[in-house]
Structures are given as C-alpha cells and as structure tokens.
DSSP file (Angstrom, degrees, kcal/mol; ACC not computed):
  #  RESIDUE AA STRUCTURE BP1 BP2  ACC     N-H-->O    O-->H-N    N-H-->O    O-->H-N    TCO  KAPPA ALPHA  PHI   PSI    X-CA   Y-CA   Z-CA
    1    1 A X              0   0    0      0, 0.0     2,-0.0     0, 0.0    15,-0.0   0.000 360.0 360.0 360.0 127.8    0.0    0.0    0.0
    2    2 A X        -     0   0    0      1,-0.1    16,-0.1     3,-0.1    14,-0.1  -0.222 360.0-156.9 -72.1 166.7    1.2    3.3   -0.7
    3    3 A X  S    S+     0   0    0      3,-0.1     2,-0.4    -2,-0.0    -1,-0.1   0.623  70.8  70.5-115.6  16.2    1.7    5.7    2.1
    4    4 A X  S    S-     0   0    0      1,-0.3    14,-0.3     2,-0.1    12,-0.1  -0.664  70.5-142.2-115.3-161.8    1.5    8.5    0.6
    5    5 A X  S    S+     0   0    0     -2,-0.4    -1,-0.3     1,-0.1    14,-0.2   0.890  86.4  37.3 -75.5 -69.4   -1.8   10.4   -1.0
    6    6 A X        -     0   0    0      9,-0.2     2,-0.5    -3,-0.1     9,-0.2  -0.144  52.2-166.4 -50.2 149.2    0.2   11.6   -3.9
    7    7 A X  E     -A   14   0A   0      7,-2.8     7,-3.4    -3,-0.1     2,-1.3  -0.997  29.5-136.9-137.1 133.7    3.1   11.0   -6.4
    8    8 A X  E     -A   13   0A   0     -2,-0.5     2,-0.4     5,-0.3     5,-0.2  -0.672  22.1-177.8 -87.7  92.5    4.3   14.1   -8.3
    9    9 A X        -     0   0    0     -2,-1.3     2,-0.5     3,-1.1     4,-0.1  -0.324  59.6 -62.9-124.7  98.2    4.8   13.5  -11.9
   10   10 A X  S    S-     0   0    0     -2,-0.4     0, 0.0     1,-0.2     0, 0.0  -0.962 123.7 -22.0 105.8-126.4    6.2   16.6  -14.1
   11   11 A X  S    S+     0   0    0     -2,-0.5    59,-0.3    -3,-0.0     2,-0.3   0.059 121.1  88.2 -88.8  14.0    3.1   18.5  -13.3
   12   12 A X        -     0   0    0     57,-0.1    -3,-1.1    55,-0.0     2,-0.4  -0.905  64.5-130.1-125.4 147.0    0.5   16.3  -12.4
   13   13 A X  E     -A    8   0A   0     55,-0.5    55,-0.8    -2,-0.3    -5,-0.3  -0.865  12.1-153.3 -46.5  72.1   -0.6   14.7   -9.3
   14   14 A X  E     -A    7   0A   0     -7,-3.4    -7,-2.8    -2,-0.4     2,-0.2  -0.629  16.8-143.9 -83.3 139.2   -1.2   10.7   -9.1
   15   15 A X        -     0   0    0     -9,-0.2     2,-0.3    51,-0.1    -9,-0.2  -0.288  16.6-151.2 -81.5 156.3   -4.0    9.8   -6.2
   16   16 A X    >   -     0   0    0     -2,-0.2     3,-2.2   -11,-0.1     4,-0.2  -0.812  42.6 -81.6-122.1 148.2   -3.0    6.5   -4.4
   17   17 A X  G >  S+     0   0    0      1,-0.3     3,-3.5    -2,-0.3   129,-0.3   0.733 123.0  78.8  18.9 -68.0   -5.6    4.2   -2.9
   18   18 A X  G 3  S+     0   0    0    -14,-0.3    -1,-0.3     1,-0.3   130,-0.1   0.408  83.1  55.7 -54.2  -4.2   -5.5    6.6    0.0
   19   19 A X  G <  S+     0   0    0     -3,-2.2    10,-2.7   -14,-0.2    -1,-0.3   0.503  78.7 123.8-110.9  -4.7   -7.6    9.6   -1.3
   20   20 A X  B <   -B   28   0B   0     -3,-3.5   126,-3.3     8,-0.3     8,-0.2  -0.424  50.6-146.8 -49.3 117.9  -10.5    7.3   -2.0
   21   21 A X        -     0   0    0      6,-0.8     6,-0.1     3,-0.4    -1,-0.1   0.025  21.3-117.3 -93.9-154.6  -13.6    8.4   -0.3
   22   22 A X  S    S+     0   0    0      1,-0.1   116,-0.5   116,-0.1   117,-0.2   0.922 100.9  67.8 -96.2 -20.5  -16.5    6.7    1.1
   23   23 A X  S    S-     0   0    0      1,-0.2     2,-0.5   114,-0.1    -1,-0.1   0.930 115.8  -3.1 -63.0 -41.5  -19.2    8.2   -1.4
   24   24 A X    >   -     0   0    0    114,-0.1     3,-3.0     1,-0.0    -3,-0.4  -0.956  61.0-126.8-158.5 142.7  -18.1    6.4   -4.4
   25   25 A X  T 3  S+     0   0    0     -2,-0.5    -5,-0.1     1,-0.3    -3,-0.0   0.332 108.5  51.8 -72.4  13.7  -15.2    4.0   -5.5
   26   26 A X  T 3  S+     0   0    0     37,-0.0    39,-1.2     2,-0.0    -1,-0.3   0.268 103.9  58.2-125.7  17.2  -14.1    6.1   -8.3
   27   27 A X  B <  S-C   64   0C   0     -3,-3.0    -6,-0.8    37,-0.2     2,-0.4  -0.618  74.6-115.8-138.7-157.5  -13.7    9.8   -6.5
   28   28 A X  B     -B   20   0B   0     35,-2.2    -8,-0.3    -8,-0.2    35,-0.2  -0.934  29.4-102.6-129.0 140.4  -11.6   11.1   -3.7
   29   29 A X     >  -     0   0    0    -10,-2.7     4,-0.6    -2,-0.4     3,-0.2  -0.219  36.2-105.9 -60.4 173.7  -12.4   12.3   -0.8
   30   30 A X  H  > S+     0   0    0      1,-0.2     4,-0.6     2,-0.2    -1,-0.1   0.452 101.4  57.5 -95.8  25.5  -12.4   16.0    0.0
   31   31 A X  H  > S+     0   0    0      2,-0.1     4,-4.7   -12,-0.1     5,-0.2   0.914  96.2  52.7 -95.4 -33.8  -10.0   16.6    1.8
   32   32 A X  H  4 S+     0   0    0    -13,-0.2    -2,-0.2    -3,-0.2    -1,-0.1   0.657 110.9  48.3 -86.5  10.4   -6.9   15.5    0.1
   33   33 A X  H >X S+     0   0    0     -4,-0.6     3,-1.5     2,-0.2     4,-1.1   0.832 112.4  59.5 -86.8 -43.4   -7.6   17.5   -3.3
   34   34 A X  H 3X S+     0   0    0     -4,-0.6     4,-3.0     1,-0.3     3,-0.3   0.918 110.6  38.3 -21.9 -66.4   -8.3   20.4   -0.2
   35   35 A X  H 3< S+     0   0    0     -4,-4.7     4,-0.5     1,-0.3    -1,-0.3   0.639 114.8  53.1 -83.3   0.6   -4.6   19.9    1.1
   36   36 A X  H <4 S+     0   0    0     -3,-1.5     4,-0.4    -5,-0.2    -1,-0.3   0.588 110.1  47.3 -95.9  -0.9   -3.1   19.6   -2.5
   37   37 A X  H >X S+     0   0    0     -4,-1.1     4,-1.2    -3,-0.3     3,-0.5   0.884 112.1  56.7 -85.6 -44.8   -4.9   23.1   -3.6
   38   38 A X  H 3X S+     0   0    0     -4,-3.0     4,-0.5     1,-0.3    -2,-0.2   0.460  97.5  53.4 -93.1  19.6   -3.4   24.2   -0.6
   39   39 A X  H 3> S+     0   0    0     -4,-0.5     4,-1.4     2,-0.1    -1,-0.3   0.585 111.6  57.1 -69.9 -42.3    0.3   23.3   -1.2
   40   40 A X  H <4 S+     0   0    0     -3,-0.5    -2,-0.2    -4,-0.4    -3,-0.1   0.755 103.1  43.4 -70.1 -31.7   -0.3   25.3   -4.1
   41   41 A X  H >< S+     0   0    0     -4,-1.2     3,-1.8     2,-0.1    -1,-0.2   0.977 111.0  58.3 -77.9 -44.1   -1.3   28.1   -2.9
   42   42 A X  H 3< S+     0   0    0     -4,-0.5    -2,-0.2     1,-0.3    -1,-0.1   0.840 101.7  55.2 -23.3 -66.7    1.5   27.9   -0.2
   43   43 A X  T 3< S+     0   0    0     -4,-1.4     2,-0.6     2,-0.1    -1,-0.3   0.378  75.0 109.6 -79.6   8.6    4.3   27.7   -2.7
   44   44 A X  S <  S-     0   0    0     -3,-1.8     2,-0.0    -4,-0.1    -3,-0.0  -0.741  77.9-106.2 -77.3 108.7    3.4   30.9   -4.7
   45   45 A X        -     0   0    0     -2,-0.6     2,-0.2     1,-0.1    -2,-0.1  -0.319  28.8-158.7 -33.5 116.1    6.3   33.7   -3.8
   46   46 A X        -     0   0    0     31,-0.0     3,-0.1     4,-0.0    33,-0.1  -0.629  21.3-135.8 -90.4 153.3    5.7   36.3   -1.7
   47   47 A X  S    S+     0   0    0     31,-0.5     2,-0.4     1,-0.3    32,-0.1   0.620  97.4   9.7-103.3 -10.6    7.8   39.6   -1.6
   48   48 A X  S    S-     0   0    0     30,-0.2    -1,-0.3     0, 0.0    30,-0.1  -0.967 106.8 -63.1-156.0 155.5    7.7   39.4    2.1
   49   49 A X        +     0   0    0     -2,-0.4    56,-1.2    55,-0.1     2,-0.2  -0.061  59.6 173.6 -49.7 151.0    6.6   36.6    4.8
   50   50 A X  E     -D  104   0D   0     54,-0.3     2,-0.4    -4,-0.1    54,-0.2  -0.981  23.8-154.0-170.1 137.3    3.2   35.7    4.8
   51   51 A X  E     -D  103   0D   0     52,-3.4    52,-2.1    -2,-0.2     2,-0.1  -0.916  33.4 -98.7-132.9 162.1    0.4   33.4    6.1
   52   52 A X  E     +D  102   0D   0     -2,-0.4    50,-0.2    50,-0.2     3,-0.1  -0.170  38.4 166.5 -55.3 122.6   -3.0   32.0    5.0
   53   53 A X  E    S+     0   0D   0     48,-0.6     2,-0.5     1,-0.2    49,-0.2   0.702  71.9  22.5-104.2 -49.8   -5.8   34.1    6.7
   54   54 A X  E     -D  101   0D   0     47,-1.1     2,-0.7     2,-0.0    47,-0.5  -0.679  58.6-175.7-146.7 102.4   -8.6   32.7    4.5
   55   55 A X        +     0   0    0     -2,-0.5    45,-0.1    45,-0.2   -17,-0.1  -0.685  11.7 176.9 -86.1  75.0   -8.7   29.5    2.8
   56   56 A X        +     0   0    0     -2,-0.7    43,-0.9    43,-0.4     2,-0.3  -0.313   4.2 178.6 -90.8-178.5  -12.2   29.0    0.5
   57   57 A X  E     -E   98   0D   0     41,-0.2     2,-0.2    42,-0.1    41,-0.2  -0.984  13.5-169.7-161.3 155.4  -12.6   25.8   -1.7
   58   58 A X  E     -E   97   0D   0     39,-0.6     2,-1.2    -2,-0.3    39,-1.2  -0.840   6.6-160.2-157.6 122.0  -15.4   25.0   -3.7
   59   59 A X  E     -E   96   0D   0     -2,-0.2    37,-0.3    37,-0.2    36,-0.1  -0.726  10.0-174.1-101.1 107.9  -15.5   21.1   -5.3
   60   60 A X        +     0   0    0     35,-1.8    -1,-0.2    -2,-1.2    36,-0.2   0.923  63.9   4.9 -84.3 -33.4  -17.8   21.5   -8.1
   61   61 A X  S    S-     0   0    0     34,-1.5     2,-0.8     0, 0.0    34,-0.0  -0.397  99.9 -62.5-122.4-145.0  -17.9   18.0   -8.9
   62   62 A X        -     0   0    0     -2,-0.1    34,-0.1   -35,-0.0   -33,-0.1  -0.865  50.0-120.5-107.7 121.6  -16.5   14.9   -7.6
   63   63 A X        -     0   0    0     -2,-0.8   -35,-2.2   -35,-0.2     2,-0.3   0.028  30.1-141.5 -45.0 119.8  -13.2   14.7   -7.6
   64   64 A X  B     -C   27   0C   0    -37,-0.3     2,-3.4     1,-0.1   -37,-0.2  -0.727  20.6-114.6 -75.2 123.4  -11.7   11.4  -10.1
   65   65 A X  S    S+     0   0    0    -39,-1.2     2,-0.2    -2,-0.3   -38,-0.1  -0.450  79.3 106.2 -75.1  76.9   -8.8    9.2   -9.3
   66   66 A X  S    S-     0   0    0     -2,-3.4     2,-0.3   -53,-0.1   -51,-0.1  -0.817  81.6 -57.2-146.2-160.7   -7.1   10.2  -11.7
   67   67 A X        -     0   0    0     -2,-0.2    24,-0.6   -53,-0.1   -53,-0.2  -0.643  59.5-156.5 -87.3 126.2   -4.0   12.5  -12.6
   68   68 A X  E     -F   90   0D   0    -55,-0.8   -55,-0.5    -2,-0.3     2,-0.4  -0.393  12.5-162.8 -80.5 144.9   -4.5   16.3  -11.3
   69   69 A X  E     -F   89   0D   0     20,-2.9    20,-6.7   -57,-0.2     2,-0.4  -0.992   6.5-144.5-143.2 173.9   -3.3   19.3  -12.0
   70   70 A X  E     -F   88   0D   0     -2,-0.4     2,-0.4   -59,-0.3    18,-0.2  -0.984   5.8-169.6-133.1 125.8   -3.1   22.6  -10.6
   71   71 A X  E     -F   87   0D   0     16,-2.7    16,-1.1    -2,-0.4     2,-0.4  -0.942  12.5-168.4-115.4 114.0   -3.3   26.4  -11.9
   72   72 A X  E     +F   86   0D   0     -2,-0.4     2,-0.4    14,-0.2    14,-0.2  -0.676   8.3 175.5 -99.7 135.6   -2.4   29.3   -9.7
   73   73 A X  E     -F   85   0D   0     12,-3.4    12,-2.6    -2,-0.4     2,-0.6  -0.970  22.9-138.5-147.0 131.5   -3.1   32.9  -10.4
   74   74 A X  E     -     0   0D   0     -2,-0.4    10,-0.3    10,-0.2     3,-0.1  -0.867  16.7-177.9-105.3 136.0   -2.4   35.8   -8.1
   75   75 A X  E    S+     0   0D   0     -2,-0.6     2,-0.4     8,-0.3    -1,-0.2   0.820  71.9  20.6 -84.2 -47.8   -4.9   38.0   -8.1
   76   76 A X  E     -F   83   0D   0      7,-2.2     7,-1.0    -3,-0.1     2,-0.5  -0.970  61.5-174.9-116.6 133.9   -3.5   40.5   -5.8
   77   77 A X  E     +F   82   0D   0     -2,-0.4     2,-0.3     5,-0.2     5,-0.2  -0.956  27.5 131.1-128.2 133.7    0.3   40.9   -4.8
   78   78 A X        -     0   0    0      3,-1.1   -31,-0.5    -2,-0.5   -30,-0.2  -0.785  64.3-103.8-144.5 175.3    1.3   43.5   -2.1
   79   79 A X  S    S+     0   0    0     -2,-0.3     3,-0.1   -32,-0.1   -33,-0.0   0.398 119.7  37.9 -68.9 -13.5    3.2   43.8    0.8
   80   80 A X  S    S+     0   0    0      1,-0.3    24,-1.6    24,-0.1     2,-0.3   0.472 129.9   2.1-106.3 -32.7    0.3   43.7    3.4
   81   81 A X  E     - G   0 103D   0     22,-0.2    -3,-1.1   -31,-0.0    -1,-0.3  -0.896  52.4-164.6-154.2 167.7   -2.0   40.9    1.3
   82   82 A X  E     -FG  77 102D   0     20,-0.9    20,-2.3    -2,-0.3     2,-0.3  -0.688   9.5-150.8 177.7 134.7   -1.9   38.9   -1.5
   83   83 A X  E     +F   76   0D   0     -7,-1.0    -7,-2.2    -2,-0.2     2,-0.3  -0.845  17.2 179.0-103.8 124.7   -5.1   36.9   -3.4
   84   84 A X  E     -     0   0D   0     16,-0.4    16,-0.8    -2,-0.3     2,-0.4  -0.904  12.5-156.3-123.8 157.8   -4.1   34.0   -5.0
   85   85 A X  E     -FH  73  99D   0    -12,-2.6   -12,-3.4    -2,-0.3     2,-0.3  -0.965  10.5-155.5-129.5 111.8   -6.8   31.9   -6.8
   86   86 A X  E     -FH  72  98D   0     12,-0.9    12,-2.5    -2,-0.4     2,-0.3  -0.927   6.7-163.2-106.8 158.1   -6.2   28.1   -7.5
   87   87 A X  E     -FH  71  97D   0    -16,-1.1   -16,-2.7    -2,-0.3     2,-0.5  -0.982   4.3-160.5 -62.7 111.2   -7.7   25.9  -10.1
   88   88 A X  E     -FH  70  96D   0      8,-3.3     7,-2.7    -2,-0.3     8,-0.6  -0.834  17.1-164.0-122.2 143.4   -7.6   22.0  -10.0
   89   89 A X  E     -FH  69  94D   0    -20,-6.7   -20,-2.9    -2,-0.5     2,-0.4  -0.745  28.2-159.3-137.2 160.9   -8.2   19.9  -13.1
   90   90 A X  E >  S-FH  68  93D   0      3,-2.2     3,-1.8    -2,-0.3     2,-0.9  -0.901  82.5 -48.5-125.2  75.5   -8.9   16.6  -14.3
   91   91 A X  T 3  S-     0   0    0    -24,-0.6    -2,-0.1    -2,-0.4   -23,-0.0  -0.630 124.7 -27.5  76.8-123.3   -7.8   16.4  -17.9
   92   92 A X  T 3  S+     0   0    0     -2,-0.9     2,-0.3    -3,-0.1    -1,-0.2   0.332 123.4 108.7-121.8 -12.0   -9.4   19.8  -19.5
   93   93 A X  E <   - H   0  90D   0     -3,-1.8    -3,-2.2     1,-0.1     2,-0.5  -0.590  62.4-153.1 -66.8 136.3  -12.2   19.3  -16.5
   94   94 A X  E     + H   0  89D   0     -2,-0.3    -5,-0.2    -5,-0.2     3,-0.1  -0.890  22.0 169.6-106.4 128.4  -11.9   21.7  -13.8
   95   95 A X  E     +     0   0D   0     -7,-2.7   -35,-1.8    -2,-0.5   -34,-1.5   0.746  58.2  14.8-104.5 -14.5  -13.3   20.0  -10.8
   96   96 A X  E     -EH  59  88D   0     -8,-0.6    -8,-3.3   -37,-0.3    -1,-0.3  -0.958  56.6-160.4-168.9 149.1  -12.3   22.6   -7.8
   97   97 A X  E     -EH  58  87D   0    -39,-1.2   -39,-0.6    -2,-0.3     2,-0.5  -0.997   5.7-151.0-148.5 146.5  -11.0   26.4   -6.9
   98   98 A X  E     -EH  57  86D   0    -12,-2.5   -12,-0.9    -2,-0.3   -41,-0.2  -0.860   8.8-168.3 -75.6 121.3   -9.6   28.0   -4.6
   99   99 A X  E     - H   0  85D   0    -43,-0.9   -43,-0.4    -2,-0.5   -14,-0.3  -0.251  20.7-179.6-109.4  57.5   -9.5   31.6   -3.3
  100  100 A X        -     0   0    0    -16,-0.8   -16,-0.4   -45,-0.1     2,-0.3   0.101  18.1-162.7 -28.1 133.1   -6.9   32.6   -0.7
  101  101 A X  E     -D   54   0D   0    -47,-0.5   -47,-1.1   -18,-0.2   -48,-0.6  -0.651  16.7-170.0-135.1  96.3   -6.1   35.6    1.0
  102  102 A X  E     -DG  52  82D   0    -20,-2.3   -20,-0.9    -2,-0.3     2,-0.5  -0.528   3.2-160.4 -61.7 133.6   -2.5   36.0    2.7
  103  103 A X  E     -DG  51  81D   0    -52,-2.1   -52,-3.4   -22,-0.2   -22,-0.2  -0.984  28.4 -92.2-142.9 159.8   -1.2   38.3    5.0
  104  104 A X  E     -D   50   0D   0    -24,-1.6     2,-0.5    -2,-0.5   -54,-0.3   0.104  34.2-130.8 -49.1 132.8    1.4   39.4    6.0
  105  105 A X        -     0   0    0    -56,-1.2     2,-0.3   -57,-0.1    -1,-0.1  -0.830  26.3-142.1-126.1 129.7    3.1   37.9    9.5
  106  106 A X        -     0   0    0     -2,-0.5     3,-0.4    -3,-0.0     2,-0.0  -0.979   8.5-127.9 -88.2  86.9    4.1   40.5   11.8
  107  107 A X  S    S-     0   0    0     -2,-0.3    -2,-0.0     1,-0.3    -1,-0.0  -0.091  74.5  -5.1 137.7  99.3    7.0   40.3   13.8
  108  108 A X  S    S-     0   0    0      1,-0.2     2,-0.6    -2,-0.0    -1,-0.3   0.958  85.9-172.7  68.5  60.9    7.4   40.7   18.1
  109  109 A X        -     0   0    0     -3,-0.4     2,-1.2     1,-0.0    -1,-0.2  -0.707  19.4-131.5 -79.6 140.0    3.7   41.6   18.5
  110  110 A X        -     0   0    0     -2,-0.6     2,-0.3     0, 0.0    -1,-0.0  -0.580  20.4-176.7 -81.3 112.1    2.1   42.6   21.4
  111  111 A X        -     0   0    0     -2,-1.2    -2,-0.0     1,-0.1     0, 0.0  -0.849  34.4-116.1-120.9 153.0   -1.1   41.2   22.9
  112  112 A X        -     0   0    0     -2,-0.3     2,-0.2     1,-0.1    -1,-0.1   0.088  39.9-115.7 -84.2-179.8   -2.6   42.7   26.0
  113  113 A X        -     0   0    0      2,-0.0     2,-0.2     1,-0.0    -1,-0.1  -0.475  33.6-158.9 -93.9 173.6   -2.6   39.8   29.0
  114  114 A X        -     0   0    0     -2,-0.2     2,-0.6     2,-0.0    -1,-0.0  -0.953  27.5-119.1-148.8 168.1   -5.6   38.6   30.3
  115  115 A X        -     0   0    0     -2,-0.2     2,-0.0     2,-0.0    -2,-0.0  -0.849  39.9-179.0-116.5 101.1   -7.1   36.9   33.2
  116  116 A X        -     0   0    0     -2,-0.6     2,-0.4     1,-0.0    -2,-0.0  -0.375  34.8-115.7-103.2-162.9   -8.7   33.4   31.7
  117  117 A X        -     0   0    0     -2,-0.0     2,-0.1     1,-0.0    -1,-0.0  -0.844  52.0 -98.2-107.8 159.9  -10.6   30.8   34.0
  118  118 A X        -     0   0    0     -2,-0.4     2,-0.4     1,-0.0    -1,-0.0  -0.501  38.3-140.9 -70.0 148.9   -8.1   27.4   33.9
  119  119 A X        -     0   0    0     -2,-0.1    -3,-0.0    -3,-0.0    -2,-0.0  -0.973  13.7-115.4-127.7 105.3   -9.0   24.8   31.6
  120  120 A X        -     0   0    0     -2,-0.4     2,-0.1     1,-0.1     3,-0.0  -0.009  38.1-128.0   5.2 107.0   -8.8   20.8   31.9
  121  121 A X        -     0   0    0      1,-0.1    -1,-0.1     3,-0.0     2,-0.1  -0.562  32.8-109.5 -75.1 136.4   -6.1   19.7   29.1
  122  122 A X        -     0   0    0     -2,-0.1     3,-0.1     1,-0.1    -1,-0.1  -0.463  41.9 -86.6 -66.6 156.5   -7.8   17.0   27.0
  123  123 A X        -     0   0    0      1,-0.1    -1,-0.1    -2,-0.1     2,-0.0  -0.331  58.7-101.6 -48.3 136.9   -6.5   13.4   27.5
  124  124 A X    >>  -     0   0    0     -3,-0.1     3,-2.5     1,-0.1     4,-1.2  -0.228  37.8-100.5 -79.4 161.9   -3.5   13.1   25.0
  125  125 A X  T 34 S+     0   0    0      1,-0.3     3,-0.4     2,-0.2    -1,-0.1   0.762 113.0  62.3 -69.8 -18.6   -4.2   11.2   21.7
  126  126 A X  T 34 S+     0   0    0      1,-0.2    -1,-0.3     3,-0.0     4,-0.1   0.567 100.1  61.4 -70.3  -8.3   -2.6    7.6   22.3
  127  127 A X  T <4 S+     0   0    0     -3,-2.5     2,-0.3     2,-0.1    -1,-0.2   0.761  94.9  85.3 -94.5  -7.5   -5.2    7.2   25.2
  128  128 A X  S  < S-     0   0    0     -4,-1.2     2,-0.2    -3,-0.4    28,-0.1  -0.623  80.7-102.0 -84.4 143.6   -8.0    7.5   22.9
  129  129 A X        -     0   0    0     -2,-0.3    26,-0.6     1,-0.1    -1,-0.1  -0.421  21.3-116.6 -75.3 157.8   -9.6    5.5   21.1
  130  130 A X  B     -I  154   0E   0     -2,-0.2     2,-0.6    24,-0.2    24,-0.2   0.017  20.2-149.8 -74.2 172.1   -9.6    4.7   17.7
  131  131 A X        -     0   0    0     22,-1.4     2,-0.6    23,-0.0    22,-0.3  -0.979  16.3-152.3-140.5 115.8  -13.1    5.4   15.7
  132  132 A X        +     0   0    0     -2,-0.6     3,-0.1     1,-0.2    16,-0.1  -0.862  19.1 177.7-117.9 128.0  -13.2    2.7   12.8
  133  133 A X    >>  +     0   0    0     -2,-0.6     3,-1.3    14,-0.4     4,-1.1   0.312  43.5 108.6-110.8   6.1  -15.2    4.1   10.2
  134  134 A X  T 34 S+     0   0    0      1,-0.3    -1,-0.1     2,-0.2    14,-0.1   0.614  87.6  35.6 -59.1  -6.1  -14.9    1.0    7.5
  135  135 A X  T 34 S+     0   0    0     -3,-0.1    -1,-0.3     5,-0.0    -2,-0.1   0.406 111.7  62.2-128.5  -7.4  -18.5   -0.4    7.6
  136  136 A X  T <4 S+     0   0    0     -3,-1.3     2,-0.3     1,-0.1    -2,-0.2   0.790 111.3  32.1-110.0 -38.5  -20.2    3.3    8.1
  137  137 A X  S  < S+     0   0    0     -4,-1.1  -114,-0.1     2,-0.0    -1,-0.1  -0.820 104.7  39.1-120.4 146.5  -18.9    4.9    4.5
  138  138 A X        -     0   0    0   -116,-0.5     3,-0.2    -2,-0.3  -115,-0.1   0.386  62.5-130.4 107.8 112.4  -18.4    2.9    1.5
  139  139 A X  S    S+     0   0    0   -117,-0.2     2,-0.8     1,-0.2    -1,-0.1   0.908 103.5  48.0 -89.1 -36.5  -20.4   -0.1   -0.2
  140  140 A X  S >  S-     0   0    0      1,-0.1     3,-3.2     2,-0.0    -1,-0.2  -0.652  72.6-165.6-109.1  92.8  -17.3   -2.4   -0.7
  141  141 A X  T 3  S+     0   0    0     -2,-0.8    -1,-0.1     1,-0.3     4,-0.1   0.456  80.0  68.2 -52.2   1.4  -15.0   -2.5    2.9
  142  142 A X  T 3  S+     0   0    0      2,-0.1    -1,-0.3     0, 0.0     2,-0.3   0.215  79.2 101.5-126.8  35.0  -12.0   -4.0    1.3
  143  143 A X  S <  S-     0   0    0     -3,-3.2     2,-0.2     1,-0.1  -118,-0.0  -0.701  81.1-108.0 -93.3-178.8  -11.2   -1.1   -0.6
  144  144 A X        +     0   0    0     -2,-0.3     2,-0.4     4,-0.1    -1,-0.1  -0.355  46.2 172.0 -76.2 136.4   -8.5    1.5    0.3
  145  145 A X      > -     0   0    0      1,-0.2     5,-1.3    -2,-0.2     3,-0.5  -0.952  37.0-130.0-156.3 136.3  -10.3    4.6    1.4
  146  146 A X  I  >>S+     0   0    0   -126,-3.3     4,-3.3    -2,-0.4     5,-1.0   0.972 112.3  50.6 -62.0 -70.7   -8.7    8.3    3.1
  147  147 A X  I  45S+     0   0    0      3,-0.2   -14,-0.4     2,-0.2     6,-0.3   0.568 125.0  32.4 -83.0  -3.1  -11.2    8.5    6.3
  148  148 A X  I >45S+     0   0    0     -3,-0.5     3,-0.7   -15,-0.1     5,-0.2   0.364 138.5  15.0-113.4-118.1  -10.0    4.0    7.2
  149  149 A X  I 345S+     0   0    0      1,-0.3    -3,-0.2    -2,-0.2    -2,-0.2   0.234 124.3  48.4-118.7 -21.7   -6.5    4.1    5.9
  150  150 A X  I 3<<S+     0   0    0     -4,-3.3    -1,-0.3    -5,-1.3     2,-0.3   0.852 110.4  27.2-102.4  -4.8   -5.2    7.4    5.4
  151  151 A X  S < <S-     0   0    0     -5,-1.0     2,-0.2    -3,-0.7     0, 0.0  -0.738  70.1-133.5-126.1 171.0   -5.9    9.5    8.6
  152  152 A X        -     0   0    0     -2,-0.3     2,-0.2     2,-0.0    -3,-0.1  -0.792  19.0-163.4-103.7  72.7   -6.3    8.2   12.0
  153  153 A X        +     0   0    0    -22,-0.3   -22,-1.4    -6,-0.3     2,-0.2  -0.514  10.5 177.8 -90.7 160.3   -9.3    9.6   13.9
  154  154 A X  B     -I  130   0E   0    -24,-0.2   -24,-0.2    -2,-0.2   -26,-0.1  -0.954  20.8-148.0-150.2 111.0   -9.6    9.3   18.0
  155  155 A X              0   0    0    -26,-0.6   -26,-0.0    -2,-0.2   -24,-0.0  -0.153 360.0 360.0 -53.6 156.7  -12.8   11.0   19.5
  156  156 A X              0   0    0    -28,-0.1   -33,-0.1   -34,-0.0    -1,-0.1   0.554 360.0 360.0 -96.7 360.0  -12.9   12.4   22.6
C-alpha cells in the first residue's frame, strides 16, 4: 500500500488508494484535493513573509482518481495581502478552486494579557480510542479509502 496520497509526476498529481472516499469508489475524498490546492497556494512567492488568513474551496464536482493538475493565479500581490486563486483539473475538466487571502506575518507583536478561568487539558491522543469508520462509508469494505487508511481519527 502506498503511504503517501500523492506522487508528483512533471506537473501532475497521481491519487493512491489513500484519497478514496467513502461516497463512491471512483472519486476522492475531499479533503486530500483540499490539502493539494493548498500546497499550491502555499508555494506561490511572496515579496515578504506571509500566512493564510482565509482558505475558501469550492469542489464542483466529484473529484476522479485520476492525474491532477493545478493552476495558480495571483490576483492581488502587495506587501500587506496577496489573493491568489487556484484551479484543480482533471484532464481539460476543472473540478475545484480555490481563493486565498494571505497576509502578512508580523514580527514581536504585542497582545494585552488577560485573566482566563483554567482549563482541563484533553487526554493526549494515544489514550483515545480509535473510531473505525470502514463499515459506516463505502459499499465495498476491502477497498483503500482516506477517512480508514489514510488518517487516523480518535474521538474524545
């Protein structure tokens, strides 16, 4: 099994197994076309450090396991903000976008103190249990699927 979601080849993405979701055995879940738009967005040049403030996504259809690509365009470039807009494709299909808005990371700010009430730290994640989602999503349980094989979830 592979372990990762992806393989980069040239410009294209290839899905593994692992980005299969539970709605249907031919599309991906959403989350890993999510974190590959937003690698994209990530690795657009900035003229000065900068982080994601507002990440929108919008999956217009369902995403195919098959080889992706990605088109980035910045819509705005400053020193304070910068909009970049991604596009993620299937062939000549465009299946998902992006909108982004980055800003600018600020350097030895000050934020006033406070008085908060103390708060009960959750139980750390190895004491939790696991939450087996293979029979809940999914008609056929011995495929490869992102929310059974490629994440872990632990409830509290």
């Amino acid at each position: 099994m592979a372990d990762a979601l992806y393989t980069i080849d040239g410009d294209f993405f290839i899905p593994s197994d692992l980005t299969r979701g539970g709605w249907s055995n031919d599309a991906q879940h959403g989350g890993p076309p999510t974190g590959l738009m937003a690698r994209a967005v990530e690795s657009v040049p900035t003229a000065v450090p900068m982080q994601m403030a507002r990440f929108t996504i919008d999956l217009f259809r369902p995403v195919p396991l098959t080889p992706l690509h990605i088109r980035t365009a910045v819509r705005r470039d400053g020193r304070r903000i910068q909009v970049v807009d991604a596009s993620l494709h299937s062939g000549d299909l465009e299946v998902g976008r992006v909108s982004a808005l980055r800003i600018r990371l600020l350097e030895n700010l000050e934020l006033p103190t406070r008085d908060e009430e103390q708060w009960e730290q959750p139980a750390p994640p190895e004491a939790l249990e696991v939450v087996n989602w293979q029979d809940r999503f999914g008609d056929d349980p011995s495929l490869i699927r992102f929310h059974t094989h490629g994440v872990e979830i632990r409830s509290i």
